[in-house]
N, C-alpha and C positions, 0 to 999 in steps of 0.2 A: 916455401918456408918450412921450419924443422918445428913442429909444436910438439911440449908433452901434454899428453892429457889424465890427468890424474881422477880416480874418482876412489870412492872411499870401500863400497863393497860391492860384490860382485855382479846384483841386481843396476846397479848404476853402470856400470860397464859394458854390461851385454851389448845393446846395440851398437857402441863403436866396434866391439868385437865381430860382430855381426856382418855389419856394413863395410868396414875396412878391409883393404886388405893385407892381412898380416904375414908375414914378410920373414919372421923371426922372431926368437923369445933366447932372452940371456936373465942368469940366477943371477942376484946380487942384493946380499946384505937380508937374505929372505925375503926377495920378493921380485916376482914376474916382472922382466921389464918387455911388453911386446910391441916390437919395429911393424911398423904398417904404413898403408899411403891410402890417401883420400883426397881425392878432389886436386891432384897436383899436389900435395903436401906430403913430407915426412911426417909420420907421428910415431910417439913413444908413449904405448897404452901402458899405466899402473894403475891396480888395484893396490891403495894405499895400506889401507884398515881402518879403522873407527878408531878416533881421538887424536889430540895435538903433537903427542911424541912419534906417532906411525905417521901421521902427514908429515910433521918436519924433516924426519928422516929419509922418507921418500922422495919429496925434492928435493932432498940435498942431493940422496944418489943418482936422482934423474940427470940433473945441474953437471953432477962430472961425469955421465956416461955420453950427454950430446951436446949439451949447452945449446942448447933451444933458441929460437927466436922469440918464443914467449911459452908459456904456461900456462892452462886451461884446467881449472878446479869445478865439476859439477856432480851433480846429486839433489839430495834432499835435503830440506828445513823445515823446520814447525815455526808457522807465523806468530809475529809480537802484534802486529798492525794490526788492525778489526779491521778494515779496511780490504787485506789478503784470504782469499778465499783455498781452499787446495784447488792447486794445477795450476796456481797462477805461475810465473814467473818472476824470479825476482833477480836481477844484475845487480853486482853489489858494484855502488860508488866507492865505496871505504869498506873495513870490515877492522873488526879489533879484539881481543880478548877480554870474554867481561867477567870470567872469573879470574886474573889476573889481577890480585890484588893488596897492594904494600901500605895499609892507610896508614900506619905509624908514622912513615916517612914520609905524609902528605901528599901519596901523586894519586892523584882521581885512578877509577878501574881503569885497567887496558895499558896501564902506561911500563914498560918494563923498564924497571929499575935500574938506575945510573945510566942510561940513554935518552935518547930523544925521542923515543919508539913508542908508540903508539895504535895512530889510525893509519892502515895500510890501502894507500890507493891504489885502484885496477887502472891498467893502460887506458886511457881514453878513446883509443879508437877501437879498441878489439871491445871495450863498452858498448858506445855506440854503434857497431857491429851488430852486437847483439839486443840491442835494444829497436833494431829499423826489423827483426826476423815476425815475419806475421806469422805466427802459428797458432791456427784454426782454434779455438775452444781453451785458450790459455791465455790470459791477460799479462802482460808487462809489464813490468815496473822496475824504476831504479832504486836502491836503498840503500842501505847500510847493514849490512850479515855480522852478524857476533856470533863468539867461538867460544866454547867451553869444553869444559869433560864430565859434561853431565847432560844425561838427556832432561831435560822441560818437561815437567807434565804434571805444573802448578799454576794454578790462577794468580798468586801473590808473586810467585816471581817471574812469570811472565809479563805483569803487569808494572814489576819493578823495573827490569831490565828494558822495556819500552819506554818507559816515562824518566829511568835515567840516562840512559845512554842513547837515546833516540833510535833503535833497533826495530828492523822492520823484521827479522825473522832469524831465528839461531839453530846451529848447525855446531858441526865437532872438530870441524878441519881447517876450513876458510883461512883463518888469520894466522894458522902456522904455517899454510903455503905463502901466504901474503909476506909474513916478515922473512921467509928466507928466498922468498923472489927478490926483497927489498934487497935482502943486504948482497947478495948476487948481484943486483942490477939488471935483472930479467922484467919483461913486461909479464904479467899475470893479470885473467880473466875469471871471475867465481861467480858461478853460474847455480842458480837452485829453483828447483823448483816446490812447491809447499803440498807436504806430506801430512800435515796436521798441525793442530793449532798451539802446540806447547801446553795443551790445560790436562785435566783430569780424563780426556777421552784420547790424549795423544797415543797413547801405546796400540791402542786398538785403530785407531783411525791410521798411524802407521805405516798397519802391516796392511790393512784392507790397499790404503794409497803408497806403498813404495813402487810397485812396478810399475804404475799409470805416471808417478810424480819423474821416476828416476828416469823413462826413457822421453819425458819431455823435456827435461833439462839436455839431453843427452841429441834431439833431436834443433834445437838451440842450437849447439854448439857446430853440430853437422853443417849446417846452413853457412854460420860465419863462415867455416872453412871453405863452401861453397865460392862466399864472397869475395874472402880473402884475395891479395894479387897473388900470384902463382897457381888458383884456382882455377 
């Protein structure tokens, strides 16, 4: 299989940089696209950047440089759940934009405007892929990932965002890979793992858990490929 794997910054990428072997690096549109292989697969490493317009962009340009078999988004989140502890795991079922928001016109959050576009579902089987990977000292879970461009690190709307839109944990990227996997017609996988808890201690809690959060999502994702057929 031909997968991209997209992650947001560069502590999230390391270890498929690491592990992989990379093959080739092409410039485009400002940003590293690096050819590698794992496990039997092609892959196409990007470092996206932080927020909705650098993830959209980037798999739009991943989309026309291989046209993938699917698409793989991982990294870090700050849990909405009381439930999510950091280093758990979280596979998003859906993911959607929750600051994404036209209420004049009557369409609930997440809904973009004059479509039908919404809640972005992950492939079911690169899901469930990823949800059978037992990985030592990290809990599992399925959920629902929301997208914004704003880091969390409030009580009242971490509290809002859970209790409206049913969100188990938010992140910066998720649902802008999601909708242009969608409108592509690409399968997409959004993989995170939890870096802190979106409240008043997130900034610091962070930076202590990015590298511990980002290469567990990242070692996730390893495994599937692992699974994968052509693996």
């Amino acid at each position: 299989m031909t997968i991209a794997i997209l992650t947001a910054m560069a502590e999230e990428g390391q270890l498929y940089r690491d592990t992989c072997a990379v093959t080739g690096t092409v410039e485009r549109a400002g940003l590293s696209l690096h050819r590698a292989t794992h496990a039997g697969h092609d892959l196409l490493l990007t470092e996206m950047g932080v927020g909705k317009v650098n993830a959209a962009l980037a798999t739009q340009v991943v989309l026309d440089a291989v046209v993938p078999d699917a698409v793989v988004c991982t990294g870090t989140a700050g849990a909405l759940h009381d439930g999510l502890d950091v280093g758990d795991i979280v596979v998003a079922r859906d993911c959607l934009q929750h600051d994404l928001r036209v209420d004049f016109l009557g369409l609930p959050p997440g809904q973009v405007p004059f479509t039908d576009l919404r809640f972005f579902e992950t492939d079911p089987s690169l899901r469930d892929a990823a949800l059978a990977v037992d990985l030592p000292g990290h809990a599992m879970h399925a959920g629902r990932i929301l997208t914004g461009d704003l880091f969390v690190q409030d009580e009242t709307a971490r509290h809002t965002l859970r209790d409206e839109l049913s969100g188990d944990c938010v992140e910066m990227e998720g649902a802008a890979v999601g909708q242009v996997c969608t409108l592509n017609d690409v399968p997409f996988l959004l993989v995170r793992a939890i870096s802190d808890r979106a409240d008043g201690r997130s900034d610091i809690d962070f930076q202590a858990s990015l590298e511990e959060a980002a290469q567990a999502s990242a070692r996730v994702v390893l495994e599937v490929l692992r699974t994968l057929e052509g693996g």
